[in-house]
C-alpha positions as CSV (number, residue, x, y, z in Angstrom):
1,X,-16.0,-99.0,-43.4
2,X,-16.0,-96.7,-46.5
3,X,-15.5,-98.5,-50.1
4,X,-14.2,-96.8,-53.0
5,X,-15.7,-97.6,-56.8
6,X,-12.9,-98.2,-59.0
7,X,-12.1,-98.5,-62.7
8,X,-8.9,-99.8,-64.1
9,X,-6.8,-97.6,-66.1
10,X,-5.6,-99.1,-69.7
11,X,-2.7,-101.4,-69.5
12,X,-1.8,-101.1,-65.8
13,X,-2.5,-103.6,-62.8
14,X,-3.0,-102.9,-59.4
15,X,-3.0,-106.4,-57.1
16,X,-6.4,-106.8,-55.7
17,X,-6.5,-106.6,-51.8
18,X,-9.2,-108.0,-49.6
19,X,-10.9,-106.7,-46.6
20,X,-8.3,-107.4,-44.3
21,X,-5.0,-106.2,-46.4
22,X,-3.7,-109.4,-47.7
23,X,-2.9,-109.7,-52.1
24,X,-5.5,-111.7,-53.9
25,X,-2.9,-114.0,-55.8
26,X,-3.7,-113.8,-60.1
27,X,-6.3,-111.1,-58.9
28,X,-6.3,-107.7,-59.8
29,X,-8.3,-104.9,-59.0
30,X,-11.2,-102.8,-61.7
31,X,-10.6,-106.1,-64.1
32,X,-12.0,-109.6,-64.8
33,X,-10.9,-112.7,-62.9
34,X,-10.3,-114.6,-65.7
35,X,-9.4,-112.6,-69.1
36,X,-8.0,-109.3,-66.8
37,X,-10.0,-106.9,-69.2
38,X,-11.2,-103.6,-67.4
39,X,-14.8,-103.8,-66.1
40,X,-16.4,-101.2,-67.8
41,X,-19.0,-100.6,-64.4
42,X,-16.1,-100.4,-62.5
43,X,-15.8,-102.6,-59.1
44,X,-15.9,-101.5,-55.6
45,X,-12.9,-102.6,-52.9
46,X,-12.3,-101.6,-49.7
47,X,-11.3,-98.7,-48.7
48,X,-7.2,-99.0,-48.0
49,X,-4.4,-97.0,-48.2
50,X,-3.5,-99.6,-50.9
51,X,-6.0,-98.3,-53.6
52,X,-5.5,-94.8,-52.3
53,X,-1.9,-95.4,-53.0
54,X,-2.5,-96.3,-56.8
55,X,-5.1,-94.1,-57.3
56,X,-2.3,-91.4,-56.6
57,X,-0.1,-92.7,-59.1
58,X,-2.8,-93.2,-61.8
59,X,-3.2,-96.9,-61.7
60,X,-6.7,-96.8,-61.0
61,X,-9.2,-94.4,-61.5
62,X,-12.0,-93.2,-58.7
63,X,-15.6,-93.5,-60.0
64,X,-17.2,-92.9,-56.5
65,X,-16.5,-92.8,-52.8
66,X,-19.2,-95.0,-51.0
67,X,-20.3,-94.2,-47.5
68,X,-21.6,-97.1,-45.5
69,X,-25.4,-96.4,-45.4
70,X,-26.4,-95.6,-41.3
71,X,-28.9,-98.4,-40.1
72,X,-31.9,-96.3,-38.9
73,X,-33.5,-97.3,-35.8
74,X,-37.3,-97.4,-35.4
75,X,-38.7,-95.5,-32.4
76,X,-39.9,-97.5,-30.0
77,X,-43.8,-97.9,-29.9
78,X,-45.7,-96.4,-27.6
79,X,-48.6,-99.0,-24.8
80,X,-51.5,-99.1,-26.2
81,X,-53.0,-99.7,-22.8
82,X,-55.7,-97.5,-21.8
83,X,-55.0,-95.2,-18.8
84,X,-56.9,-95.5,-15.7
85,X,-57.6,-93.4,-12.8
86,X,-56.3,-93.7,-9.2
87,X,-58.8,-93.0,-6.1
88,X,-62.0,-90.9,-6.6
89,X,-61.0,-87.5,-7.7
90,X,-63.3,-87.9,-11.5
């Protein structure tokens, strides 16, 4: 899942939303649990049509869209085991 990196903008409040869509009660989204000042770094959510929603009307600002980084996969290693001839044909 993609997140987006978020900043609050001035005055306004967006309710925070977690992963699975449900309101963070006394939460809101770019600010600070406790004193609700804007993070100046920013915070990053999920990405839902929710933030994509306020971000439209101006609510929140966009300071990056984060890709999920692709897990790489190691090739597998090849025997080690020496290879030996069949029959009499050296």
């Amino acid at each position: 899942m993609n997140t987006l990196h978020i900043r609050a903008v001035g005055d306004l409040r967006c309710p925070y939303v977690d992963a699975a869509g449900r309101n963070v009660p006394g939460r809101f989204a770019g600010r600070a649990r406790k004193t609700f000042d804007v993070l100046p770094d920013g915070e990053s959510v999920p990405d839902h049509e929710h933030y994509r929603r306020a971000l439209k009307h101006g609510d929140l600002a966009l300071v990056a869209l984060v890709a999920p980084v692709p897990v790489a996969i190691a090739p597998a290693k090849a025997s080690a085991a020496p290879v030996v001839a069949k029959g009499g044909d050296l």
